[in-house]
Phi, psi and omega in degrees: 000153204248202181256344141290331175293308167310322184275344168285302177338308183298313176311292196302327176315330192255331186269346177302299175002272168334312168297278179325334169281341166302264145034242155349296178300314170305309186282350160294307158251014171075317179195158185194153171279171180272331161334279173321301198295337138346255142003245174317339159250034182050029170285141174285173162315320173305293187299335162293339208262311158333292217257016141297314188312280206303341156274338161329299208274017170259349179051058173241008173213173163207139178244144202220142154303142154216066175127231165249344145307141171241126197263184199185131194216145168272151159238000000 
């Protein structure tokens, strides 16, 4: 494997993590801002937003405007 392949490997590897710690943290608490969920889970902005995608496209969340908040549910 060659060293771009390898660091996208690493990458998708981290964000799958992330996912799971969304994941988790959700089916714990039920609804969350994408704030909180930062915040407690020590995420940057990106790696939150990476690993929404991918449970968005696993259809394992819903994300709803409420105010100026973005509320984030597990389903």
């Amino acid at each position: 494997m060659n060293m771009l392949a390898t660091q996208v490997s690493l990458e998708i590897n981290a964000i799958g993590e992330d996912a799971g710690r969304i994941y988790e943290y959700l089916n714990r608490k039920g609804e969350c801002t994408l704030a909180a969920l930062k915040k407690d889970l020590k995420l940057t902005g990106d790696n939150a937003a990476y690993a929404l995608g991918w449970l968005a496209r696993e259809s394992k969340i819903d994300m709803r405007r409420k105010g100026t908040s973005l509320k984030i549910y597990s389903i």
